[in-house]
N, C-alpha and C positions, 0 to 999 in steps of 0.2 A: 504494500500500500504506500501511497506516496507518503510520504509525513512531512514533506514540507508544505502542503495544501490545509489552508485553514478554511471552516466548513464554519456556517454559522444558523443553518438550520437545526431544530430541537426537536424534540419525540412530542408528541402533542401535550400540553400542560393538562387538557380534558382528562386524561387517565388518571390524574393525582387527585385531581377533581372528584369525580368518582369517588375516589378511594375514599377521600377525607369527609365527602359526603356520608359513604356510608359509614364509616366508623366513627365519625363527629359531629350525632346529632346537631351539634350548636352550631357546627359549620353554615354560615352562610351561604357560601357559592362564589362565585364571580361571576360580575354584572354584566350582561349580555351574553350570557354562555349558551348558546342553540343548536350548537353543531352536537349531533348523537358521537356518543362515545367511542362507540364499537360498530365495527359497519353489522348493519344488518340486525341492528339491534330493535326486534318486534315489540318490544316492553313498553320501550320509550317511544315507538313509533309505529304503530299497526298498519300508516300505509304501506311500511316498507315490505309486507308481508305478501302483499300482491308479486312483489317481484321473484321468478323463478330462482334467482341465483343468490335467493335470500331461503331458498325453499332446503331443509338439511337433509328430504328424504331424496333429494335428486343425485344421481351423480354429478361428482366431479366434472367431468365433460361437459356434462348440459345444463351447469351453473354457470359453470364461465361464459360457454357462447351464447349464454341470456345476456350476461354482465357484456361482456362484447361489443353485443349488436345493439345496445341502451346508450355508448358514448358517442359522443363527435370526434370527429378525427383533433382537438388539439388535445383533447382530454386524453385520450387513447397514447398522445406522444406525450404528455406527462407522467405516464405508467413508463416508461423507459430509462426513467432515471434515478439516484438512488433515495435522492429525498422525493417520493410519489406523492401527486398534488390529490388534493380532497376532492370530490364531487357530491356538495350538498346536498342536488337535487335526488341523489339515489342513498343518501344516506351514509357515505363512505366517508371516513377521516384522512387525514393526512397519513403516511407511514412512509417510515425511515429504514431504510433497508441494510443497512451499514452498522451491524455491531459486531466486538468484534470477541472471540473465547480460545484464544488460544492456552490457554494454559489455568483458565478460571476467566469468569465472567470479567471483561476489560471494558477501561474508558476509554480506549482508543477507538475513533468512530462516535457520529454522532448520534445513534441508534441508545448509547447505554450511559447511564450516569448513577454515581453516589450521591446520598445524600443521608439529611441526621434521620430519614428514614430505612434506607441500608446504606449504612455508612463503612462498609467492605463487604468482600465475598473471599469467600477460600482460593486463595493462592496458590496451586500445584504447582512443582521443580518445572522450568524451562523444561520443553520438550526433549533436549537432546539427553537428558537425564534420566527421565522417566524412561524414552527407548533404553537406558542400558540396563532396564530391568529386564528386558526379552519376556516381561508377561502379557501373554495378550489380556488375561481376564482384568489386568488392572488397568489397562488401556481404555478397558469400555466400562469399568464401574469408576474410571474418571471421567470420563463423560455425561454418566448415568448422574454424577451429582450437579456437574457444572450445567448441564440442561434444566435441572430441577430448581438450581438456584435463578437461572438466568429467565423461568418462568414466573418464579417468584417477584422476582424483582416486574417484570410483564405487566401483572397484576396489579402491580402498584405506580406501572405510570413511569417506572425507571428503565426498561429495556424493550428491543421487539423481538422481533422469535427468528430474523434470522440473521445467523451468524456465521462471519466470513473466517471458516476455519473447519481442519487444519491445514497448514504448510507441512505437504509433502514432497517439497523438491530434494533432489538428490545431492548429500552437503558432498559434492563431488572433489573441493578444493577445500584446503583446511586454512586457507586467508579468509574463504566467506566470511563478511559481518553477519549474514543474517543464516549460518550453520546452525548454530544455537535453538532454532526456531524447530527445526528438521528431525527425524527420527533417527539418520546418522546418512549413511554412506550407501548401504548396503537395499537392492533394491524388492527384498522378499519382508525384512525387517520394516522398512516402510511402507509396503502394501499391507502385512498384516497390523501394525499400529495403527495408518491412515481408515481400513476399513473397520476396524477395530472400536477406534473413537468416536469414528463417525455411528455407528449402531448407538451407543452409548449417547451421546448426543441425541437422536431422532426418535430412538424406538419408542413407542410405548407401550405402557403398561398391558393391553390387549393382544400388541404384536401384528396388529395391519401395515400392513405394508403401503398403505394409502394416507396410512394418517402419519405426522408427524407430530414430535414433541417440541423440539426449535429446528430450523433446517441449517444443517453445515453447509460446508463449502469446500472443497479442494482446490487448493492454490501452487504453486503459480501453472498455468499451462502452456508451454511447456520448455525443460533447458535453459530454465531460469535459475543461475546462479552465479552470476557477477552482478553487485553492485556495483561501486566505484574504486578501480584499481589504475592508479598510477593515470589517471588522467580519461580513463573506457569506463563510460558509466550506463547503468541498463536504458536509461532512455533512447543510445544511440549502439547500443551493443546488437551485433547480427552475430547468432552462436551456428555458427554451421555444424550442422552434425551428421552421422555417416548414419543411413536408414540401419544400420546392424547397431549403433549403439543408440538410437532413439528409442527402437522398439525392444533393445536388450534392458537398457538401464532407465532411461529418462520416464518413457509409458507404462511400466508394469505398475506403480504405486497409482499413478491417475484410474488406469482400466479396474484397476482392483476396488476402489475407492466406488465407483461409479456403480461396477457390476454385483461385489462380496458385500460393498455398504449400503447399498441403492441412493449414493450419495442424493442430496437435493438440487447442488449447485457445483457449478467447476469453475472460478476464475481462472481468464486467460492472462495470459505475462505480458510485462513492455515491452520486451523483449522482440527483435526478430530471430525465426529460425530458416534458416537458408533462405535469406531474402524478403523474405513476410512475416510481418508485423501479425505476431501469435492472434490475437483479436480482429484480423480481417482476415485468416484463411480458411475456406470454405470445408477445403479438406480436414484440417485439425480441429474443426469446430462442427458443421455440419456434417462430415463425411466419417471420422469416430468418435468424439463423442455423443452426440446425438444417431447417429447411421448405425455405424460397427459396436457400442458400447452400451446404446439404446436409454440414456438418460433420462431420467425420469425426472425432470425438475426446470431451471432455469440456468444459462450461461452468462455471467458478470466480468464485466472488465474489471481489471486492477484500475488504480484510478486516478482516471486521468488519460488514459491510455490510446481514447483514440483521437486526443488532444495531439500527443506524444507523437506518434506516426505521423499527425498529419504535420506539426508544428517542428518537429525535431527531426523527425525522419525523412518528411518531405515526401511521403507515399504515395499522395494523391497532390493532386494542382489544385485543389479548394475543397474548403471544408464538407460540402456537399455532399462529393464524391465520397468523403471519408465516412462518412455518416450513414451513406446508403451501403461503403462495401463492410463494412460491421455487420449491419443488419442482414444483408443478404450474406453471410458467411455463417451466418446462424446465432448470432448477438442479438441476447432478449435483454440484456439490463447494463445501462452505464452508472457506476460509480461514478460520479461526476454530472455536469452542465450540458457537457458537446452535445447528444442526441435531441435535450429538448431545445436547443439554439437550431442546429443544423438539419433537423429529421424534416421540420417542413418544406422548407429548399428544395430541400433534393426528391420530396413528392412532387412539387412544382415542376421541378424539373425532369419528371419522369426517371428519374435513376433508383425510383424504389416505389413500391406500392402501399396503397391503404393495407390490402391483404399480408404484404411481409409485415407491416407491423403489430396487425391482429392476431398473426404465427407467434411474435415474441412475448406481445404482453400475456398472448394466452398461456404460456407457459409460466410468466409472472404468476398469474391470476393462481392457476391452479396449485401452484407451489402453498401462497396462502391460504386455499382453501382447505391444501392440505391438512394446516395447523390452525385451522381452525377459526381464521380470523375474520370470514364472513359468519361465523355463526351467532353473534350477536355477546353479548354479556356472557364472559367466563366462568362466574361466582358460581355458576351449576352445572359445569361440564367439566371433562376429566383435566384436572392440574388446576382448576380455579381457584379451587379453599387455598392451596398454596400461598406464603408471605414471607415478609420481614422474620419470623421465628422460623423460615426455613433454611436462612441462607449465614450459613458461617456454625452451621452448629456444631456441636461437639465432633460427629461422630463424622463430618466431613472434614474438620481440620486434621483427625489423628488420619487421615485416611491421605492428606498430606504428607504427614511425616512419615508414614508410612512408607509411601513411594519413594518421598528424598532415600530412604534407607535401601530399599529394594536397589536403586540404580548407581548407589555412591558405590563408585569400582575402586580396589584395593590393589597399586599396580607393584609394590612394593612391600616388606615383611622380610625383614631380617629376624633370627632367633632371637628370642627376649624380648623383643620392642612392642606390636602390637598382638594380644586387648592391652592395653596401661590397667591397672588394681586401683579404683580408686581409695582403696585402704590403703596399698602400700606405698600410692604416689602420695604426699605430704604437699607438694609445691609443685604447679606446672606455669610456667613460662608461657603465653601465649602473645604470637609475634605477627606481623604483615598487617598489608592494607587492607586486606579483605575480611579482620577477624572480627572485627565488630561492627559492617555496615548490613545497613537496613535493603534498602532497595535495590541495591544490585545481586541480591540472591533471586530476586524473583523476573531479573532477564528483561526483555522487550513484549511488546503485546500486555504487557498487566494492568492489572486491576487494585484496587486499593487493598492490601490482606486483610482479613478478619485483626492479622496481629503479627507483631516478627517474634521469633529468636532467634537473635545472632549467635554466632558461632561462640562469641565468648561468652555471651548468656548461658549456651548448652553446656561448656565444658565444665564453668565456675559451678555450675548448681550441682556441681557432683567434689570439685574438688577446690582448693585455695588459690587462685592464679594469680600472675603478677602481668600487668600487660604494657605494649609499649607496641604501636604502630608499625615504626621504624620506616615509613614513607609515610611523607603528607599524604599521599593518594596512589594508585596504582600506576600511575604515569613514571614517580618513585624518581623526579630528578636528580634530587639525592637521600639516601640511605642514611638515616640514622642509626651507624653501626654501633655507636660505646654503647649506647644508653641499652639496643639490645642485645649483646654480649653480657651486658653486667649481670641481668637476669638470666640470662639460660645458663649461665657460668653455675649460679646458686640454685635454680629447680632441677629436681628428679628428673623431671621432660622439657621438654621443648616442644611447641607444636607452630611451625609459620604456617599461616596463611597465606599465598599470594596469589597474582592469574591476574584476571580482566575486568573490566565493568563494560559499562554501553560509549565508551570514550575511545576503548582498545577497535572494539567489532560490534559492529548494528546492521541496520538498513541504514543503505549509504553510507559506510562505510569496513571498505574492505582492510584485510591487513596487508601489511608488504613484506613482514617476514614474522618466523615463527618463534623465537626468541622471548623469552620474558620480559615485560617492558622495563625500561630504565634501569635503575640500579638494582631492582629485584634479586638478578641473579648475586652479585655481592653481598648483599647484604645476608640471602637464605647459607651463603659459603661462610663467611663472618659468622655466622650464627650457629652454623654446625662446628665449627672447628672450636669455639668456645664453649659449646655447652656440655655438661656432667653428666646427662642422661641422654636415654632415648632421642633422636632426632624425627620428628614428623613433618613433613613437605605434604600439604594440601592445597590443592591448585582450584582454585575456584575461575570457571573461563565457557564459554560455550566449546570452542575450539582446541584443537589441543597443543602442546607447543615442544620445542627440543629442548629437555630436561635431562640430556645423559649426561653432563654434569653431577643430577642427583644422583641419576642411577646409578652411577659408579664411583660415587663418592659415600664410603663407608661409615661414615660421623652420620649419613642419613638414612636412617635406618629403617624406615618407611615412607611411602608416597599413598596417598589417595587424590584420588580426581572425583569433584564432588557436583559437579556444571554449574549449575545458579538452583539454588535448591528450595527457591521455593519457600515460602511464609514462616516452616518449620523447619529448615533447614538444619540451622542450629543445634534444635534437638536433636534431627536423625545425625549428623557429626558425632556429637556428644555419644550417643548409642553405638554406635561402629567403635569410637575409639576404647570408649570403656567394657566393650564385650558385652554389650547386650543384647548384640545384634550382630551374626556371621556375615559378614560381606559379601553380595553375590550378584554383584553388578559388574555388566562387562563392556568394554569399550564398544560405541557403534562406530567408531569412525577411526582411521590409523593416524600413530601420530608419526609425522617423519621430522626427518633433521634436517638444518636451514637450508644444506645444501640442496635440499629438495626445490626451492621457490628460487634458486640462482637460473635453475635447470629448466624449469615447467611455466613458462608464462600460464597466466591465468586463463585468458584467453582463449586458449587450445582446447577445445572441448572433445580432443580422441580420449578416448577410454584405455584404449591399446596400444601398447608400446610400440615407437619404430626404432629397431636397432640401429637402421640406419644414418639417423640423425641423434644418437641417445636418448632420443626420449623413452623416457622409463613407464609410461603407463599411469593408470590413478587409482585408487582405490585397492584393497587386498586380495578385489578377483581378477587383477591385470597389473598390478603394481611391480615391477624384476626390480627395484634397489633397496637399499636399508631404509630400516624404520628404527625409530623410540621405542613403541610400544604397536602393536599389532592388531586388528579389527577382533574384537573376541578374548582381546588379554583380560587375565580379570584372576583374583587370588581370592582365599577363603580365607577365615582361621581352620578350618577341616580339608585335610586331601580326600579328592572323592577319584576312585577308582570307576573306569568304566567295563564292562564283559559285553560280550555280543553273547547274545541268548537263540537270536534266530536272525537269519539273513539269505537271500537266494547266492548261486554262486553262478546261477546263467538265468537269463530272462529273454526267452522267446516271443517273438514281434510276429502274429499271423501275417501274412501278405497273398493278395491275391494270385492265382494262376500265370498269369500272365504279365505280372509285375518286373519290369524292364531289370531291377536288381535279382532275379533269379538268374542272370545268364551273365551280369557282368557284378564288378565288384565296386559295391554301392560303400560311402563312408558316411551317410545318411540318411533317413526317409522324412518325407514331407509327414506332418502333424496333421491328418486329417480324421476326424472324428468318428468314422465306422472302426476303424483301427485302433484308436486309442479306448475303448470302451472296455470297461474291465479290466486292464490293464494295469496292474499297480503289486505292492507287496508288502508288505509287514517288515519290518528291521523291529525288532526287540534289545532292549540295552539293559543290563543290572547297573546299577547306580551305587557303591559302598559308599560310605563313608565311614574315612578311615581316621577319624578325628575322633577327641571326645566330646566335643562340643556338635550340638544338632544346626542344623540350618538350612538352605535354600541353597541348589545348585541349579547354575544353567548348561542345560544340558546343550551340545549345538551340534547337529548333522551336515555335516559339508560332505561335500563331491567333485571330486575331478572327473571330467569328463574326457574322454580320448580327444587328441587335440588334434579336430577340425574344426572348418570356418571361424579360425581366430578363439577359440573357445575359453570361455573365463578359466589363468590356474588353478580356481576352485571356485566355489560357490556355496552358497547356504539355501539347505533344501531346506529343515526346519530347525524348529526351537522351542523345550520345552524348561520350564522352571519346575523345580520338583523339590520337596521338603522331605528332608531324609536326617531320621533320629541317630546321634551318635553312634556307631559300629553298625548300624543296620545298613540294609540293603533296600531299595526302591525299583522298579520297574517300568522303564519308560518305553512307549511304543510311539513310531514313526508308521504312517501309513504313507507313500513313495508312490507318487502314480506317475510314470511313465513319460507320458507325453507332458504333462504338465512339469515335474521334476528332473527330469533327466535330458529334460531338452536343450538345444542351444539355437542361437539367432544366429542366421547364415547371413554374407555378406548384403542380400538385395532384405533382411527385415523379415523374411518369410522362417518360423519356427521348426524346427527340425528333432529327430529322436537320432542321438549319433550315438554309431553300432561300435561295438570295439570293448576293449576292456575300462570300465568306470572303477574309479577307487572313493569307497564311502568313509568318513574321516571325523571321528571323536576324541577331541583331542589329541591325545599320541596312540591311540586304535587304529586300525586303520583299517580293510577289507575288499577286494577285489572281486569283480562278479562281472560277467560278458552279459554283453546287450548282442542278440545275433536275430537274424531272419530265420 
């Protein structure tokens, strides 16, 4: 979203109105107040009840093309943009389409607001956090809350129902500013988080698949992820991409999103991709997600977007043009002004029709109807009684901490150092920029928290600290090394905090190298070499950064990566370090070393390494040079053993009689659906744990696939979290289907099952099994 665009339209004041009415006998009102509440609201207004698309026992379909065929065409172009104009005469209020829940219900967008009536909402860990938990069930029972609060709030006049989230782009470059926001790198991990949250978000309680709870969003569309690096900013960015890594890596998280979540809405990016502006191409817009992916909702610009093209890119020769090839590419909603300035023009001018705009808003329409918001006054339909006592409450905050605990990964664990005893520790040292801020734990996209604990909040309430900054800020121009040497010289432990805020990496703002900023790294070196106990290195960053310094520097005797963690972050720290909690959080994203960003302009959007030129590849399923720390690193307090219990050792592919590869030697077959049908197998894993302490492992299924058409070094088929009692054993099962798991993306985009020997890969297990005709 842009965030340099300031918006000065509000959610309608009528809602609070309402409210205050009905809870505030004494309330007055406000004078001249005539406009109905809620569209379609028969209570307050029996003529509106004549109107079919006011009628709840109709379908969907034949509510709207009532609503439809009742505007004039400028009202009809008011529906096209994000703040939607009212239409008195039919009863309809104004509504804001722009809020935004990336991570808990946000003020960003002018769709949702605080006030001393919810004066915050539950704050979940940045998203790149939460991904290192690898569970899906906590993906969608955060959702499940964040929908419930964000109706809550509905109710009372402070939010609308839909909401532009999540971002599932691929944090492809570990400069991204806006990494952070993303599920990691890896593009099986963000299709199952993205269709994950989105259920969690929409579903309800009945389970229709028609009705919605607030509607998501899938963002950005598509091979969006450059900000602004070294002067290439997404306004004017063309990411050219090979058809083998768009539909290997860029599309699987969107189709999954659309198809696995039945998402509501997909924004398109600033971005162009090979030459077109993502929100004027017919193909990536009408031709799969609406065509091949079969959408069931509305398509929204990011915003601003087809300002950007026309203004920045220079796409079209007048705004007109720009406005009509949006809509005719399959654009039913702008974020922003441009459609309702430009959309009448270009009817004028025959570059676009009554009927194309009737296709977009219809798809508006229905979205709302979905959720309900032609049905008139919510106070007696399902989510209405909802309030102010729903949102922040108890059992949605620990479900905070929770997570932060679930995804803080432990990349580091020398003998002795961590759990810390907080009986036997007497005095802990707590040091950096990041150990006792509020607001940069909870990342970009947020919302006001119910409340913080800071990291020195969580530690102190267990033990006696002594504290000392040791940077004004994480920028860290210069280290104040005496003042923290003197303390870590004299506590038990030592724990630095340091990493990033929204100063290091944001939107619009990328990084240029991967480095800790300023004097960081002296001062965590200064501070290990002086202190008497244990040394802890906790990185707090979306992004990851080169830290083999710590790694191999033995005074530091542990590392955690803890992302932006969120309202309760604190506490979940506090818990990990003190052994309350087994660590079982694993990196989604590889960290590499500087030399990596000397090598790899950002810009490059191959996937796949050219030996020819050095280039080394990106991500852990193509990457050939060193890393820091690796996609999947991730330590316990408990070693968990893995066994193979059942697994095939050859898997036969029926093929027709006459199939061209019975007479020649084929190193793939096309993925066509009579073939793939039944097709699949069972992998069985024993899971020990070999520790005393019980806890949470993530278990993770990778495969190499025989290397044709470029094929990832490996890849992640699945991922399960599994809670395994000290010395016991657990039982995890993979079901591996065929064309869906063991396929790869050939050079021209088209999905393949390649024959040959595959190796299945559990940590250091490993298993070999032929895929043959």
């Amino acid at each position: 979203m842009a965030s340099s665009i300031i918006w000065f339209s509000v959610f309608p004041c009528s809602f609070l109105f309402q409210y205050l009415l009905f809870f505030s006998p004494n309330f007055k009102g406000v004078l001249g107040q005539s406009s109905p509440v809620f569209a379609c609201d028969v209570a307050s207004n029996a003529t509106l009840s004549s109107f079919a698309f006011c009628d709840t026992s109709l379908g969907v379909d034949a509510r709207v093309a009532d609503l439809v065929k009742r505007l004039t065409l400028p009202e009809k172009i008011g529906f096209l943009v994000n703040s939607a104009g009212s239409v008195s005469r039919l009863g309809i209020p104004k509504y804001e389409w722009w809020s935004e829940a990336l991570h808990g219900v946000s003020y960003v967008g002018p769709g949702t607001k605080f006030s001393s009536l919810v004066p915050g909402a539950t704050s979940f860990p940045q998203v790149i956090l939460t991904a290192a938990s690898f569970n899906t069930s906590l993906f969608e029972a955060i959702g499940r809350v964040v929908s419930t609060e964000a109706r809550a709030m509905y109710n009372v006049g402070l939010a609308g129902l839909t909401f532009w989230s999540p971002n599932i782009n691929i944090f492809r470059d570990p400069r991204w500013g806006r990494g952070q926001e993303t599920p990691g790198e890896d593009p099986l991990l963000s299709s199952k988080y993205g269709s994950g949250y989105v259920r969690g978000l929409q579903q309800t309680d009945d389970g229709d698949k028609n009705k919605l709870k607030v509607a998501a969003c899938c963002k950005h569309y598509t091979a969006y992820d450059v900000d602004n690096w070294k002067g290439v900013d997404r306004y004017h960015f063309n990411a050219v991409v090979t058809k083998q890594d768009l539909d290997d890596t860029f599309q699987p998280p969107f189709k999954s999103c659309v198809i696995d979540g039945n998402v509501a809405s997909v924004m398109c990016s600033y971005n162009q991709v090979n030459g077109i502006p993502t929100c004027a191409d017919p193909d990536l817009l009408a031709g799969v997600i609406r065509g091949e992916w079969k959408l069931n909702g509305y398509i929204v610009t990011d915003c601003d977007s087809i300002d950007v093209y026309y203004k920045q890119q220079h796409y079209t020769k007048t705004p007109e043009e720009a406005a009509a090839k949006a809509i005719l590419a399959g654009l039913d909603l702008n974020c922003g002004s441009f459609l309702g300035q430009y959309t009448p023009g270009a009817v004028q001018a025959g570059l676009v029709t009554e009927a194309d705009i009737d296709r977009a808003i219809s798809n508006n329409f229905a979205t709302l109807m979905r959720l309900g918001f032609f049905d008139g006054d919510p106070s007696d339909k399902p989510y209405g009684k909802l309030g102010p006592k729903d949102v922040c409450t108890s059992e949605n905050q620990e479900l905070a901490r929770e997570t932060a605990r679930q995804g803080i990964v432990l990349l580091k664990n020398s003998p002795g150092s961590l759990p810390l005893s907080p009986t036997a520790i007497k005095s802990l040292a707590v040091i950096g920029p990041n150990a006792n801020v509020q607001k940069t734990m909870i990342g970009n996209y947020e919302g006001t928290p119910c409340k913080y604990t800071t990291i020195l909040q969580g530690l102190s309430a267990s033990v006696a600290t002594s504290y000392v900054a040791g940077c004004a800020n994480v920028a860290c121009g210069t280290a104040q090394v005496d003042d923290a040497t003197k303390i870590a010289a004299s506590a038990d432990a030592t724990i630095l905090v340091v990493g990033a805020d929204q100063s290091i990496e944001r939107e619009s703002l990328d990084r240029i190298d991967l480095l800790l900023p300023g004097q960081q790294t002296l001062l965590v070196t200064e501070v290990a070499k002086a202190a008497k106990g244990p040394v802890i290195l906790v990185i707090m960053s979306g992004g990851g950064f080169d830290i083999t310094f710590a790694k191999n520097d033995t005074k530091i005797t542990s590392i955690l990566w803890v992302g932006y963690p969120g309202e309760a972050g604190g506490a979940a720290v506090a818990d990990v370090v003190f052994g309350q909690y087994n660590p079982s959080g694993r990196l989604p994203m590889t960290w590499y070393p500087q030399s990596y960003v000397d090598k790899v302009p950002m810009t490059n959007m191959n996937m796949r390494p050219d030996p020819s030129n050095g280039y080394p590849g990106r991500t852990y399923r193509f990457y050939t040079g060193e890393t820091v720390y690796s996609f999947g690193d991730g330590l316990g307090y408990s070693t968990f053993n893995h066994k193979l219990v059942r697994a095939p050792k050859l898997v036969s592919i029926p093929l027709e009689e006459g199939h061209v590869c019975h007479s020649s030697s084929c190193k793939s077959l096309d993925v066509v659906e009579e073939r793939c049908e039944n097709l699949a197998f069972d992998i069985h894993l024993g899971v020990k744990n070999m520790g005393s302490m019980s806890g949470s492992h993530t278990v993770m299924l990778f495969s190499s696939p025989p290397a044709v058409h470029k094929s990832p070094q490996k890849h992640l088929l699945g991922f399960e979290k599994v809670f395994v009692s000290a010395q016991r054993v657990a039982l995890v099962k993979f079901n591996v289907d065929v064309c869906k798991h063991l396929s790869v993306v050939d050079e021209l985009g088209n999905r393949k099952v390649a024959l040959g020997e595959h190796v299945l890969h559990v940590g250091s297990l490993k298993h070999s099994f032929s895929v043959r005709i």
